[in-house]
N, C-alpha and C positions, 0 to 999 in steps of 0.2 A: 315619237315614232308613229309613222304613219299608218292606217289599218290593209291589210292585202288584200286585193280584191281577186278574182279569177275562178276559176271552179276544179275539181280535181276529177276525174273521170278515168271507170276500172273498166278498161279490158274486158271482155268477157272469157275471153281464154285465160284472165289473170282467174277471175272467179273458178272457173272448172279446175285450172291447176290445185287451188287448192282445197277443191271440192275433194278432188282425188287423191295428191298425197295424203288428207286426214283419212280417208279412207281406207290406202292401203298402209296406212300405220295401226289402225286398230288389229287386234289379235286375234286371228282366225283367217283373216282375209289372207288370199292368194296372189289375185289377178285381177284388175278391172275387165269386166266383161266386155263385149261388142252391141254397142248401142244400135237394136232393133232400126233396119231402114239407113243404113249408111253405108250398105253392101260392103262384102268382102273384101273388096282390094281396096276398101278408099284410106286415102290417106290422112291419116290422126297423130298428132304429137300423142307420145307417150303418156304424159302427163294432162291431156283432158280424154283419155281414154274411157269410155263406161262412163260418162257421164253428158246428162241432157240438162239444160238449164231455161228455165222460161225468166224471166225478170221484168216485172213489174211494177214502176215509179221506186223505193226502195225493200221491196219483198220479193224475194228469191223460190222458186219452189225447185225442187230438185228429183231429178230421177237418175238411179245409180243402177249400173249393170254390174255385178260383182262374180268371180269366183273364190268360191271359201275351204277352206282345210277339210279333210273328211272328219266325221267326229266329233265336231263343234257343234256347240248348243247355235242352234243356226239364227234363231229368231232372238237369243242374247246378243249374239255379235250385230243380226240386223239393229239391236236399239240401241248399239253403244254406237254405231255407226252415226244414227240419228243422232247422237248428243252430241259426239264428237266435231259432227257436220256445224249441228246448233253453233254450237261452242264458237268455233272458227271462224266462221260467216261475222256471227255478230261482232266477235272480238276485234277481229282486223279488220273486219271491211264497215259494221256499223249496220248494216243490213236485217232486216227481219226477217227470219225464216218462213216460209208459210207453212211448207212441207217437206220430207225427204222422202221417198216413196224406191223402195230395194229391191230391187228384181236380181236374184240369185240364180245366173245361168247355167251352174257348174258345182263342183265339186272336184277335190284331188287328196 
């Protein structure tokens, strides 16, 4: 059997999808937020919603605009957020995290 040669290449919208479904699976979160600078009516698939991604050679840094439940330990769910992120990135895409950085615009 012969070796394959070719290269595989993500998306970046694949990345942010799943920047933000891990996101609004952790427990507290509500809503992804509205990413500063993309004004009001522009248009976002649902699913890279609240979510900035810079991506450098394979290191990801990450900025998440979230709304959260009222009543949640708010900087718990920001670190679960962070792990969960960790978690995901690495696992399925292989990628290094550098950062996730949580800007919580809300509450409900």
């Amino acid at each position: 059997m012969s070796a394959v040669t070719g290269s595989v290449r993500i998306a970046p919208e694949v990345l942010a999808t799943i920047v933000n479904l891990t996101t609004v699976a952790v427990p507290g979160v509500v809503a992804m937020g509205a990413v500063p600078g993309h004004g009001l009516f522009s248009w976002r698939h649902d699913t890279t919603r609240g979510v900035r991604l810079t991506v450098r050679q394979n290191t990801v840094s990450v900025e998440l605009y979230v709304v959260v439940a009222q009543g949640i330990n708010m900087v718990g769910a920001g670190t679960a957020i962070q792990n969960a992120i960790t978690a995901a990135v690495q696992d399925m895409l292989g990628m290094e995290v550098k950062d996730v950085n949580i800007y919580i615009q809300n509450i409900e």
